[in-house]
Steps between C-alpha positions, in 0.01 A plus 500: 500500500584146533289202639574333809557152446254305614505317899613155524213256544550352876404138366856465327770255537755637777201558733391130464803393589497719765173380618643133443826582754215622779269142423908302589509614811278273692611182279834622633431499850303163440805354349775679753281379830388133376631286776694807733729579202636130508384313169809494253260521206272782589794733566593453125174572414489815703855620326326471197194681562724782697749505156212537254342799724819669483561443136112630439591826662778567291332386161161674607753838535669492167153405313319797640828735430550386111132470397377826720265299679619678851169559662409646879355167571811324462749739636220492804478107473853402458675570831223360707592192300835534545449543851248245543747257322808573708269523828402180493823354437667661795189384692489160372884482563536605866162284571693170405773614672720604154546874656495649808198740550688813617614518116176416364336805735758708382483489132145475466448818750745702258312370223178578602578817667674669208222394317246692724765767463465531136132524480469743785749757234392431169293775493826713532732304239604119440728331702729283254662181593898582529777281422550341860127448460549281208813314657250446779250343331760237286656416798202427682353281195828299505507416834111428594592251164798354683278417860265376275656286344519182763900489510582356791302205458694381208716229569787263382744694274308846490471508866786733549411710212135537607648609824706771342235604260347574877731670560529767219142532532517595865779720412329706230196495700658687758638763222138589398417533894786771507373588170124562573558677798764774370280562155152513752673803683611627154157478345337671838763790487362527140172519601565825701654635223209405261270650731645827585604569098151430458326711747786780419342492123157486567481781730754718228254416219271797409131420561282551257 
């Protein structure tokens, strides 16, 4: 009979930087808000703080996978950062007056929601992310970047491109909109099928 190998020790790399994306989020709203949204330099700041949070999550991910140091604290831990990430720069964004609030209500309700969702069925089975899920998520990262990023305040020759940038970020924002609503119904229909292939086992299993 073989050993088990032993648990991953929650004090490990990927869940520090996981703890480290949840500690950015209020030096990203700091930076997002100072002065309404409207200081040039801060934004810049706030682009990078948003880009390293997204890079951590994907370097925290393939750590844990290729050392085996996937533990239930992280895959507990790392969505709420994700979440907490993204939240507050949708927040942040439609506060200055970046995003209109009907989009920032929307997303974050699916988010949320289908969150709830998932832990109200694990005990039946695991609900994993799909493809449009994924697509979801880059698009979103690019274009909270883009509204970030203060371009249409630059001026002089990269006027019109900062405007067009604007553009192409409003334009693949309103992809993951179409996005994160479809896969939220997807992921809810899944839920009821979790659920009842669940219960359907459970009550077919022989007790004792």
């Amino acid at each position: 009979m073989s050993e088990q190998p032993p648990k991953p020790n929650n004090w490990n790399l990927p869940n520090a930087l996981t703890t480290l994306r949840i500690l950015l989020v209020p030096l990203l709203g700091w930076l997002l808000l100072h002065d309404g949204g409207n200081d040039f330099g801060y934004r810049w700041w706030a682009f990078g703080v948003f880009t390293a949070a997204i890079l951590t999550d994907r370097i925290d991910g393939d750590i844990a996978r290729r050392r085996n140091l996937v533990t239930d604290f992280g895959k507990l831990l790392d969505p709420i950062a994700d979440k907490a990430i993204t939240g507050m720069a949708f927040i942040g964004l439609s506060i200055i007056g970046e995003l209109w609030w009907w989009v920032t209500i929307v997303v974050l309700g699916r988010e949320w929601l289908i969150t709830l969702v998932r832990f109200l069925v694990i005990r039946y089975g695991v609900m994993a992310a799909s493809r449009g899920g994924k697509i979801k998520t880059v698009l979103q990262a690019v274009a909270l970047c883009g509204l970030i990023l203060p371009l249409r305040e630059l001026t002089g020759s990269f006027e019109q491109l900062g405007e067009a940038l604007w553009w192409v970020a409003m334009a693949i924002m309103s992809a993951a909109v179409v996005i994160t609503v479809v896969t939220g119904f997807d992921y809810l229909r899944e839920a009821v099928r979790v659920r009842r292939v669940g219960r359907t086992d459970s009550t077919a299993r022989p007790v004792g």
